[in-house]
N, C-alpha and C positions, 0 to 999 in steps of 0.2 A: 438553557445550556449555553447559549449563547454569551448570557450573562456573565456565568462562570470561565469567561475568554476558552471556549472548547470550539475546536476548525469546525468549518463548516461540513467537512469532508467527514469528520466525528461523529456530528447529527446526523447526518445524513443515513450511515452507517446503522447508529443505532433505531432511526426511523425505518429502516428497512426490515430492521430484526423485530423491532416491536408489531411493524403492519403484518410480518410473518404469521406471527402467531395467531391473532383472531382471523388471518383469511383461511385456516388449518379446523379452527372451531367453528366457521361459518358453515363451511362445507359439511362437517359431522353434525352439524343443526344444532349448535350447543350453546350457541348465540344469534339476535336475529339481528342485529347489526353490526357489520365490520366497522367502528368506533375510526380507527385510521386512514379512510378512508373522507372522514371528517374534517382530516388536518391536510394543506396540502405539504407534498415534502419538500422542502428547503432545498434551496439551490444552491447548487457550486463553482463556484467561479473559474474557469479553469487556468492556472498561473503558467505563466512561462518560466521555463527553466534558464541558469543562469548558467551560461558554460564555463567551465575553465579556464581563465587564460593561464597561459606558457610556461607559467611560473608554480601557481599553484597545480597544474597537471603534472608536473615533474616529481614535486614535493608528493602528491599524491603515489605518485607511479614508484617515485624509492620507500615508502608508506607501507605499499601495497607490495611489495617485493619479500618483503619478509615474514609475510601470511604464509603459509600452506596455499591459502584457497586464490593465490594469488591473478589466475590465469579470470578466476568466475569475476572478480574485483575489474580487472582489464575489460573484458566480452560484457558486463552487466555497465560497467559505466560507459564504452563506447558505443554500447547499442542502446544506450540512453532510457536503462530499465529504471522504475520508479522503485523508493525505497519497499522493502517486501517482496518485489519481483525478483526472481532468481533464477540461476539455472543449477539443474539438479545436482547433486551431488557427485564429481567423478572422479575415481579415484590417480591420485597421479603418481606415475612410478619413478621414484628420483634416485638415480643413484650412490649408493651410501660411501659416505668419505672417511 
């Protein structure tokens, strides 16, 4: 996978889903070796985030103004959620013009 330029963060992912499954058929005795347990799992490097600077947060922040969802875009970027982290859905009552 690597090969095929896929993150590490990718492999990883899917090595977790694959080790899942045989430790599920180990336990029901349906296999007598967990096979993934074979492999060690790949490591992830963990990257530093790049912030903002002044210019591009502005551009962001008139961007994100014109969302609906614009307050989760503000509270998810300044509490430095990673992509896929969210916060849940709420509903916001704006008054109609």
């Amino acid at each position: 996978m690597l090969d095929e330029d896929h993150a590490p963060s990718h492999i990883l992912k899917v090595h977790r889903i694959l080790s899942r499954t045989p430790e599920i058929a180990h336990r029901r005795r349906l296999i007598v070796e967990k096979v993934a347990t074979l492999v060690d799992p790949p490591t992830v490097d963990e990257t530093e985030g790049n912030p903002f600077m002044t210019g591009e947060a502005k551009a962001f922040l008139e961007a994100a103004a014109k969302r609906p969802t614009f307050m989760r875009w503000c509270v998810g970027v300044g509490m430095s959620f990673r992509q896929g982290e969210n916060l849940p859905a709420v509903a916001v009552h704006r008054p109609r013009q």
